[in-house]
TORPA-193021 format. One line per 4 residues: for each residue y, z, x of N, C-alpha, C, CB. Coordinates in Angstrom, 3 decimals, decimal comma. Glycine has a CB too. Layout:
Y Z X Y Z X Y Z X Y Z X | ...
***
This chain:
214,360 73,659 133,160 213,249 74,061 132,321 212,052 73,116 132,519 213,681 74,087 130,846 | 212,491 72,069 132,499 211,529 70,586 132,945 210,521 70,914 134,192 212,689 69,129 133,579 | 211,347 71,307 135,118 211,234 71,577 136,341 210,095 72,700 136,513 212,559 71,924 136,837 | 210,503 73,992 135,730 209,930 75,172 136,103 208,380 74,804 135,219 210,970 76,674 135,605
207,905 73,794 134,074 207,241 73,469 133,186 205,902 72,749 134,496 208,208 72,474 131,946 | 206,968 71,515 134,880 206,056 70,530 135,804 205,098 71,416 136,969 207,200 69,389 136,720 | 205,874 72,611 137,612 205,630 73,512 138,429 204,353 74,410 138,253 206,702 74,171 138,445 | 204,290 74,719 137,041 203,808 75,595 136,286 202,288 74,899 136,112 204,751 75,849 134,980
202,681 73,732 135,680 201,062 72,755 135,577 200,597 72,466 136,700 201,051 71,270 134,904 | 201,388 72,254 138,127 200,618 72,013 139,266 200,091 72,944 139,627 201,135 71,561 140,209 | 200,916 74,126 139,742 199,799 75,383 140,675 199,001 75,941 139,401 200,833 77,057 141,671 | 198,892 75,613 137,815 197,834 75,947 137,328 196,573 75,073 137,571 198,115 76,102 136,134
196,563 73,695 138,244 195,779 72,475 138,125 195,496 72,697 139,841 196,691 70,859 137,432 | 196,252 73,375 140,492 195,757 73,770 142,168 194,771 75,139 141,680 197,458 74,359 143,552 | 194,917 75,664 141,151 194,205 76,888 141,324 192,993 76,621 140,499 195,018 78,193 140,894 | 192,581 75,917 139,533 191,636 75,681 138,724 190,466 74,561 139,906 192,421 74,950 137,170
191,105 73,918 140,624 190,966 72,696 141,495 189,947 73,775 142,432 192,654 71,861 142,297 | 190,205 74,925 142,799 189,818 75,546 144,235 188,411 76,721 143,620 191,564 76,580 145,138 | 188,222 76,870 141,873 187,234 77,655 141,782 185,530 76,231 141,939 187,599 78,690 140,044 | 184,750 77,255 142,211 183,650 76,723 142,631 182,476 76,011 141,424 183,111 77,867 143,431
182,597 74,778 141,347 182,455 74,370 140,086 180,442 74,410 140,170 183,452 72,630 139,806 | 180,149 75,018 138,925 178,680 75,260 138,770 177,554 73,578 138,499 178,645 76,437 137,230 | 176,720 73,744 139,485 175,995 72,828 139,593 174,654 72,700 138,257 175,586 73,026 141,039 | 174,618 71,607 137,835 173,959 71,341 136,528 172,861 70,173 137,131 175,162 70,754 135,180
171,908 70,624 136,169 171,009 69,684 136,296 170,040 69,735 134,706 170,155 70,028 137,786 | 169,615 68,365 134,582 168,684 68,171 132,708 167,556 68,912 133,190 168,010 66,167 131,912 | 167,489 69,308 131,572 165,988 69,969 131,262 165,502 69,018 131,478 165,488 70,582 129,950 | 163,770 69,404 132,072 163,053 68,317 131,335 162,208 68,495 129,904 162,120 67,839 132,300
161,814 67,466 129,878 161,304 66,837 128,883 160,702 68,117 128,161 160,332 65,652 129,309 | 160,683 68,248 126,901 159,344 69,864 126,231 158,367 68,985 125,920 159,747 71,119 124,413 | 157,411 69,556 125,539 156,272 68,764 124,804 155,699 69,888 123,596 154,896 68,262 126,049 | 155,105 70,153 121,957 155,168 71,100 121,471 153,841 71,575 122,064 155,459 71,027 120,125
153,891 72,817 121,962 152,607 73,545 122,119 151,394 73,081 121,083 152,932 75,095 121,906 | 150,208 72,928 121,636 149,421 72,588 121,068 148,246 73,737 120,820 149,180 71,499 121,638 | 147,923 73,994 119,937 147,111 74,778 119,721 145,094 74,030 119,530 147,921 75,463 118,426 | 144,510 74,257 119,850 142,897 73,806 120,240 142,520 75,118 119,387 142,259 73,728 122,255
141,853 74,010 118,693 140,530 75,179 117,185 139,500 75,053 118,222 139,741 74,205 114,969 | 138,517 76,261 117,333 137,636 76,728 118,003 136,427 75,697 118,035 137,378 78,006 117,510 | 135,422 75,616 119,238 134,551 74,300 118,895 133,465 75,099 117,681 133,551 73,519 120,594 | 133,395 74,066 117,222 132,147 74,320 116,012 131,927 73,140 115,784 132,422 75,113 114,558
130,520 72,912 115,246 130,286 71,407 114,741 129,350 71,664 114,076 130,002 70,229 115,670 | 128,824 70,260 113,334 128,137 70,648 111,630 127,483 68,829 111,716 129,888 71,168 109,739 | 126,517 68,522 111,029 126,177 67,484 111,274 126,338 66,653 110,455 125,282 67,483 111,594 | 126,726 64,989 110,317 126,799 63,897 109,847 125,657 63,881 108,916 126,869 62,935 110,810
125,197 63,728 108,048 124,002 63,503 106,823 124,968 61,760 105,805 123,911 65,716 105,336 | 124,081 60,476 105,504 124,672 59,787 104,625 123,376 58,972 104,350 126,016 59,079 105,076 | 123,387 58,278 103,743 122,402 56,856 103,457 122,635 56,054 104,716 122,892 55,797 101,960 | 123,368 56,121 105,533 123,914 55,025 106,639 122,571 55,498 107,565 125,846 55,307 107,474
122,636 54,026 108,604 121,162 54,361 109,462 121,053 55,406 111,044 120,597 52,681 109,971 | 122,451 55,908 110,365 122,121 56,938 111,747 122,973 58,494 111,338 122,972 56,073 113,562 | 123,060 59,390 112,100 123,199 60,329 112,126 123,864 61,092 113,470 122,194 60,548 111,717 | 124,765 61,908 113,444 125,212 62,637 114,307 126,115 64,101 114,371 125,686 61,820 114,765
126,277 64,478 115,306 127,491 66,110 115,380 128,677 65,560 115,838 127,080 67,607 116,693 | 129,601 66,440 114,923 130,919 66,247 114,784 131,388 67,064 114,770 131,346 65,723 114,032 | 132,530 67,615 115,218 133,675 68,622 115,195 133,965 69,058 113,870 134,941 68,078 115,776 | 134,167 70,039 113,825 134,317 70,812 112,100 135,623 71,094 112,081 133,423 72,410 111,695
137,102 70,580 113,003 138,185 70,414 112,236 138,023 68,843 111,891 139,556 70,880 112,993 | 137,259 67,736 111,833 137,664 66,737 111,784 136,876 66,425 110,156 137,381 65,932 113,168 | 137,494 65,903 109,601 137,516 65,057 108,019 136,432 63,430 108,209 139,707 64,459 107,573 | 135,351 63,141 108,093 134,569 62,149 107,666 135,266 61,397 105,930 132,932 62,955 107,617
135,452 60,375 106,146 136,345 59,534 105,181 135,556 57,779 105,481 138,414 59,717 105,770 | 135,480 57,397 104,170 134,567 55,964 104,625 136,135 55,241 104,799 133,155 55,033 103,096 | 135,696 54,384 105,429 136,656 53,173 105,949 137,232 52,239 104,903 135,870 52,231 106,926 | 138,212 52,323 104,145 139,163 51,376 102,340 139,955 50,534 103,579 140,845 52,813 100,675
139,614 50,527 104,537 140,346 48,992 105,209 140,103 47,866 105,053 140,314 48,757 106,371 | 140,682 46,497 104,554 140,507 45,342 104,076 139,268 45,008 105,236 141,952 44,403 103,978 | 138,416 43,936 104,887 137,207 43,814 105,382 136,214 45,319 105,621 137,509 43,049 106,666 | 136,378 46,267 105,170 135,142 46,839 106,141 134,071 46,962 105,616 135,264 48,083 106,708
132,934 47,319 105,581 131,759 47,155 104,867 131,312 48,267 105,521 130,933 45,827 104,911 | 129,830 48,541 103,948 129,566 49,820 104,633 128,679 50,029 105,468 129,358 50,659 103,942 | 128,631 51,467 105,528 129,023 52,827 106,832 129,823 52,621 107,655 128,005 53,289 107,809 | 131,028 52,263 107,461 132,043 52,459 108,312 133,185 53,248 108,310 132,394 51,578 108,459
133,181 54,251 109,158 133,400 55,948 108,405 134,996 55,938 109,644 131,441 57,775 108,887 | 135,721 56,474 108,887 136,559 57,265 110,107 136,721 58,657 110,559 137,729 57,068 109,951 | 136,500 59,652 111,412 136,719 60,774 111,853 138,163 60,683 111,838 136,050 61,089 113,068 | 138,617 61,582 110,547 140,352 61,439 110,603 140,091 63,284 111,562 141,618 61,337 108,273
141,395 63,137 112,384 141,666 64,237 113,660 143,275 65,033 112,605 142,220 63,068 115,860 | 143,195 65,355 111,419 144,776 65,386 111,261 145,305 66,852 112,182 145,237 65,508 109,332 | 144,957 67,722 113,148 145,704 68,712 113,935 146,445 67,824 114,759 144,845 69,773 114,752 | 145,379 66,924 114,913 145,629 65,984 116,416 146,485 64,217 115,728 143,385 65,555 117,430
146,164 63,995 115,142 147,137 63,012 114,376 146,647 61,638 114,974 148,910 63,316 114,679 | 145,105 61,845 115,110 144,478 60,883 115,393 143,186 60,181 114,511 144,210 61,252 116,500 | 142,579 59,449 115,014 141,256 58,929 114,027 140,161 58,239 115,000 141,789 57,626 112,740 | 139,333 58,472 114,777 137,945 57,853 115,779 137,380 56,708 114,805 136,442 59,238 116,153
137,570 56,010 114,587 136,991 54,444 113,760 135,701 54,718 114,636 138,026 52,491 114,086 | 134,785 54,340 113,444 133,161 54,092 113,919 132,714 53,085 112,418 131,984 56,041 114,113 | 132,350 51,903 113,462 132,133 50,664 112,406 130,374 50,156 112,821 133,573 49,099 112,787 | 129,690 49,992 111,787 128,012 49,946 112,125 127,882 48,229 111,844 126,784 51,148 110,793
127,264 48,029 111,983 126,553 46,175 111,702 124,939 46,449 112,392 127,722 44,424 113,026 | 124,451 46,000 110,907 122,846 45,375 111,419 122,632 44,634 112,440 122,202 44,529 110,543 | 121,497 44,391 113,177 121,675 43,296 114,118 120,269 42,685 113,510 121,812 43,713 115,941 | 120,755 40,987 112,836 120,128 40,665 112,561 119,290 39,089 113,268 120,612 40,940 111,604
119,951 38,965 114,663 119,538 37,997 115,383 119,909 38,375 116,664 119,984 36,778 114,980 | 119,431 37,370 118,019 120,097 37,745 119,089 121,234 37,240 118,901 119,587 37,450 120,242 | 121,581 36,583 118,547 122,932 35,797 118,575 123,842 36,541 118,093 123,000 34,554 117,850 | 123,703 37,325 116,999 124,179 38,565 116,383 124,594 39,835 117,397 123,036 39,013 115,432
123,445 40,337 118,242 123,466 41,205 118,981 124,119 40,714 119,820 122,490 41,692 119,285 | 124,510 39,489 120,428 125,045 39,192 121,981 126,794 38,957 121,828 124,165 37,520 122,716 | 126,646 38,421 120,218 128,202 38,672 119,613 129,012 40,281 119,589 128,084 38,208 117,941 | 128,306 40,859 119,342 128,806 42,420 118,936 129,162 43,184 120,199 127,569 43,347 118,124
128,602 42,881 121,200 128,299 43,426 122,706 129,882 42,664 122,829 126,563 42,737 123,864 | 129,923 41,540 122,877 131,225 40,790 123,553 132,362 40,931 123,146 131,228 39,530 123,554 | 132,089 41,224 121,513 133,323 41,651 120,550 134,072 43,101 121,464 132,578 42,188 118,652 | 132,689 44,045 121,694 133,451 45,409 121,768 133,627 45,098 123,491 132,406 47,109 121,156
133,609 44,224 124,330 133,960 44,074 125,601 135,644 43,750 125,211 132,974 42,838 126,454 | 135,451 42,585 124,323 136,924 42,341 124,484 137,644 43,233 123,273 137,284 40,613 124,362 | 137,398 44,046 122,330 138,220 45,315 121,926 138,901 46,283 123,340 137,046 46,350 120,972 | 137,613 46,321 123,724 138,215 47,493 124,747 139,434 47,038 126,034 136,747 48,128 125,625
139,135 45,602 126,292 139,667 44,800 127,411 141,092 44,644 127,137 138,970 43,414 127,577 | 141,597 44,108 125,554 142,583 43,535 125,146 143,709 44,874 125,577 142,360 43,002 123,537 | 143,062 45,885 125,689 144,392 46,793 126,293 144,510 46,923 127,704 144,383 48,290 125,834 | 144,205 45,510 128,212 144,620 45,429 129,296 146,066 45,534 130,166 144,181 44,623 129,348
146,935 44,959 129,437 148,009 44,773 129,387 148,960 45,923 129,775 148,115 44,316 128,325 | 148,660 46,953 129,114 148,901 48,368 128,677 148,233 49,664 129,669 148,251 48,441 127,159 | 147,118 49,107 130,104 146,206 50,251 130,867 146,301 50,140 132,391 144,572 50,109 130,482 | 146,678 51,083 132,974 146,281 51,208 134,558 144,899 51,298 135,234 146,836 52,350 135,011
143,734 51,084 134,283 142,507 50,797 134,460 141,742 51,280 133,426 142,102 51,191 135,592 | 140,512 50,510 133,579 139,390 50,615 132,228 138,090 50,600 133,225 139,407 49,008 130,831 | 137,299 51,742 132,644 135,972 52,249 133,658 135,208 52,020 132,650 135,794 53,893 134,375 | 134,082 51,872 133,329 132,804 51,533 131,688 131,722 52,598 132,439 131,794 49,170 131,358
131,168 53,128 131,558 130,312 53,886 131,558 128,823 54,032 130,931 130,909 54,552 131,312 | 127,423 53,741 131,458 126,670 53,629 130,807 126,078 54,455 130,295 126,214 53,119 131,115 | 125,817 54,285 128,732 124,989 55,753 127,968 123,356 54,730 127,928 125,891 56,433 125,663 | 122,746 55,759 128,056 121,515 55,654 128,081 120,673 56,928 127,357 121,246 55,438 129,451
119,897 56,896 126,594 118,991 57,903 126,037 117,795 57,203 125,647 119,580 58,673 124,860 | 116,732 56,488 126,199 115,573 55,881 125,618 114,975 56,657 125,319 114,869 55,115 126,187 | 114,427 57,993 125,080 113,547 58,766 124,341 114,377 58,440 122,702 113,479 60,579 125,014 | 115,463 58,419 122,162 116,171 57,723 121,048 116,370 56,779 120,415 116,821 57,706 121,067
116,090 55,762 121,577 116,752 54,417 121,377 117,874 54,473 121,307 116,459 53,726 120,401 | 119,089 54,801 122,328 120,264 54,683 122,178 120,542 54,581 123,401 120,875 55,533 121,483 | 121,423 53,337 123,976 122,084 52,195 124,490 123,258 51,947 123,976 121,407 51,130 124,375 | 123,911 52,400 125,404 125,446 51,557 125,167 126,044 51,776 126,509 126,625 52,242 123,819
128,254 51,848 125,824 128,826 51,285 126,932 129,949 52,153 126,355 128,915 49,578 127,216 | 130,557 53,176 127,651 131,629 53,968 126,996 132,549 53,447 127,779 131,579 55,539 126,950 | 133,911 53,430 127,247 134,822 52,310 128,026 136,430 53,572 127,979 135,012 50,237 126,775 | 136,454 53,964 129,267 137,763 55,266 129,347 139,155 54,026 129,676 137,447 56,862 131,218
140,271 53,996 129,001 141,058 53,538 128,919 142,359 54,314 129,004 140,788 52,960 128,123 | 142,339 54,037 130,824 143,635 54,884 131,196 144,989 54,698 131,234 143,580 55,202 132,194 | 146,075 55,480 130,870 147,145 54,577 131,047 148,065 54,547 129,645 146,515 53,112 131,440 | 149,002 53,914 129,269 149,766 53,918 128,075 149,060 52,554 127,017 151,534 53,695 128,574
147,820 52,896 126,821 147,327 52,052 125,868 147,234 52,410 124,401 146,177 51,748 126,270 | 146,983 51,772 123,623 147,091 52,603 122,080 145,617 53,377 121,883 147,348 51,319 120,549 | 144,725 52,817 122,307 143,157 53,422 122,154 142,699 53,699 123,993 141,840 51,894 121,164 | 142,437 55,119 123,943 142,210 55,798 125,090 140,529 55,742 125,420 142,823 57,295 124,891
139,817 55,303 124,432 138,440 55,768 124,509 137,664 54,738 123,511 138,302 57,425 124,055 | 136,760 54,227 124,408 135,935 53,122 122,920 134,412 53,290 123,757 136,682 50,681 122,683 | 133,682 52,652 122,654 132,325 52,655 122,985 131,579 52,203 122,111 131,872 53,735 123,286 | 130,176 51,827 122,309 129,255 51,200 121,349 127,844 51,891 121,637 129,212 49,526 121,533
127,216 52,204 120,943 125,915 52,145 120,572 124,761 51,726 120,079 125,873 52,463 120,348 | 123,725 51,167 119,956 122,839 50,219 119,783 121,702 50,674 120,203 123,137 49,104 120,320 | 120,394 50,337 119,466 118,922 50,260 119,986 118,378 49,150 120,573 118,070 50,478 119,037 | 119,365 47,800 120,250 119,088 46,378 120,827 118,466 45,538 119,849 118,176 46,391 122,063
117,746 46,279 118,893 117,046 45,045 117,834 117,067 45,127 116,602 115,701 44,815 117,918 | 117,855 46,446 115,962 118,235 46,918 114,890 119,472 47,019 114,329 117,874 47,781 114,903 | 119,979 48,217 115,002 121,279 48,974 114,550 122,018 48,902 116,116 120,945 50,824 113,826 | 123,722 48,909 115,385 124,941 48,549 116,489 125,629 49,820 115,738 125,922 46,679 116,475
126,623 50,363 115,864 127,770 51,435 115,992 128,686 51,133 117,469 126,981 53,127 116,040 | 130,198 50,736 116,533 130,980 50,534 117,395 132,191 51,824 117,534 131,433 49,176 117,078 | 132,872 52,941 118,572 133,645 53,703 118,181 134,910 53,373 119,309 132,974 55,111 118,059 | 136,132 53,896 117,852 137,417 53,429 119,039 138,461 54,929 118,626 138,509 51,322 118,529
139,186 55,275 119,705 139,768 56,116 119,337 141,534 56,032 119,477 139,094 57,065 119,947 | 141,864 56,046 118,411 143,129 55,729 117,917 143,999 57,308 118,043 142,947 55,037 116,243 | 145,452 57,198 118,492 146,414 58,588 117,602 147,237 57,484 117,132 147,469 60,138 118,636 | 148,002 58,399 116,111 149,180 57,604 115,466 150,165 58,239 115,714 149,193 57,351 114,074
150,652 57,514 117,132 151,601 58,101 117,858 152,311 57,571 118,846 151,193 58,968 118,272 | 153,141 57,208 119,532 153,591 55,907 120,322 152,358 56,654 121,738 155,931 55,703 120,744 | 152,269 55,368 122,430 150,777 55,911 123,322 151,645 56,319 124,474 149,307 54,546 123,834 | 152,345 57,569 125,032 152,310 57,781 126,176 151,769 58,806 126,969 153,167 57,692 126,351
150,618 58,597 127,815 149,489 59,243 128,279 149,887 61,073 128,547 149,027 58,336 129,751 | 151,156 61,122 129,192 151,360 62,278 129,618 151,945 63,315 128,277 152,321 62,068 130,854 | 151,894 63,178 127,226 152,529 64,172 125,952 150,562 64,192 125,376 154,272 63,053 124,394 | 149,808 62,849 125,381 148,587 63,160 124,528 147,267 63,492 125,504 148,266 61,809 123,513
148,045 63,632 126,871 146,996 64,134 127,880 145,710 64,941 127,045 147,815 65,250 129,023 | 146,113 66,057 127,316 145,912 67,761 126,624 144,998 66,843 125,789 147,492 68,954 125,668 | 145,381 66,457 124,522 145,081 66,595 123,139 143,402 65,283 123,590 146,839 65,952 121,744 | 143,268 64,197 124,398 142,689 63,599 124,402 141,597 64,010 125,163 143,216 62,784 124,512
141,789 64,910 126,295 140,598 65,731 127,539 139,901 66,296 125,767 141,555 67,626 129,262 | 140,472 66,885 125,287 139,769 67,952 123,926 138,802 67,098 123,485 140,845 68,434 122,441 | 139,375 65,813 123,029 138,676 65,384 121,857 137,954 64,142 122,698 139,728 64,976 120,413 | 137,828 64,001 123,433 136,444 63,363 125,028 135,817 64,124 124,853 136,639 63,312 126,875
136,002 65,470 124,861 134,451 66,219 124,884 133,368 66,192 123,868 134,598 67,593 124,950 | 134,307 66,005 122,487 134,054 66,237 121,144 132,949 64,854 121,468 135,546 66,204 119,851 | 133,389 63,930 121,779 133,295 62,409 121,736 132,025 62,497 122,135 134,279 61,444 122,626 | 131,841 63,315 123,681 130,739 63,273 124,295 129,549 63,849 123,145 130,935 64,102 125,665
129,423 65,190 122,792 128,905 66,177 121,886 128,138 64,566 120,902 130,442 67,502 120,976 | 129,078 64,105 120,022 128,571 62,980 119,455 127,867 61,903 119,800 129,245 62,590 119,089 | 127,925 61,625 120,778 127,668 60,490 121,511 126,053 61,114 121,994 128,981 60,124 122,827 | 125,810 62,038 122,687 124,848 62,695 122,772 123,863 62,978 121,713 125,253 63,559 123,175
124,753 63,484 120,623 123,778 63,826 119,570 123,125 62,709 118,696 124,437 64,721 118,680 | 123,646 61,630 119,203 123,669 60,360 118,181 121,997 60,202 118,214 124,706 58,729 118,822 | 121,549 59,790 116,673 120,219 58,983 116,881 120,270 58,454 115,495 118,719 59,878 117,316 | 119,593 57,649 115,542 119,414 56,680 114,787 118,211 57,010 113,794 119,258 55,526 115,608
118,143 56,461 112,096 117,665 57,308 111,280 116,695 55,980 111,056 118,660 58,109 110,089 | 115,006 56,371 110,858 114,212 55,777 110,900 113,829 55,120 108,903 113,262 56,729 111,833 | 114,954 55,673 108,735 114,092 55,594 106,944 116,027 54,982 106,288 113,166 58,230 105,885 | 117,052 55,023 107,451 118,489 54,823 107,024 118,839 53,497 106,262 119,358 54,875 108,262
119,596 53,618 105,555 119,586 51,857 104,982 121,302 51,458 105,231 119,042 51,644 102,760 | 121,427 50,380 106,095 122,732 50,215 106,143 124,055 49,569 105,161 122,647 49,688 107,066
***
């Protein structure tokens, strides 16, 4: 009985041995579908000394972060689960102005570490008075996009763009090309308010 048992398991374990076993391989990775609202934009109005266009899914909220002072507003992104910090300072000396310039060199720089390169880009609009430095931050950094604005003897606006999300470039691709454009739209529209009090 032993015998006919042991028998019984080999040619069931030979014949299982000889079917053609199906080749597997991992999914990859999903990412969720993202859905993109329609562009519309509506304009910035405050007591602060400047003014600009903004995306009309995004929420204007002043800045309750320890130190900030005002007009320092955040563009909360909640589809996108991000925030555009935009922080203003008078410029009330050169020494003032040559500080603020270096500050937002090394904001943007410190994600060095993290970035496969950082391009700077010059904005220019002198019919405005608006001067600056847009800084694209490629790579798995936490802030993808910063920049500053300035007339040089007045008013500074510094912007950084944050998600709250672990930073890896290829899931917030998509979502960041969107909101660069938005960035641009603003950045463009920006001018500075002749009667604004900061």
């Amino acid at each position: 009985m032993k015998i006919f048992a042991v028998i019984w398991i080999c040619l069931a374990a030979g014949l299982t041995a000889c079917e053609q076993k199906a080749e597997y391989s991992p999914k990859p990775r999903g990412y969720y579908r993202i859905y993109f609202p329609k562009r519309e934009y509506k304009q910035y109005e405050s007591d602060c000394a400047y003014t600009f266009t903004y995306p009309t899914y995004a929420k204007v909220e002043p800045d309750n972060a320890p130190g900030a002072k005002p007009c320092w507003i955040n563009l909360q992104l909640p589809q996108f689960n991000g925030t555009l910090h935009l922080s203003y300072q008078p410029i009330t000396s050169k020494k003032v102005f040559d500080a603020l310039i270096e500050d937002a060199h090394t904001f943007a720089f410190k994600h060095t570490v993290k970035a496969t390169s950082i391009d700077e880009g010059i904005i220019r609009y002198p019919d405005r008075k608006v001067y600056g430095i847009y800084y694209t931050i490629d790579g798995n950094a936490a802030s993808s996009a910063q920049f500053f604005l300035t007339d040089s003897t007045r008013h500074y606006l510094r912007g950084a763009l944050y998600f709250n999300t672990e930073p890896k470039l290829d899931s917030i691709q998509p979502v960041l090309n969107f909101v660069k454009k938005d960035m641009a739209v603003l950045i463009k529209s920006f001018r500075w308010k002749t009667d604004g009090k900061p």
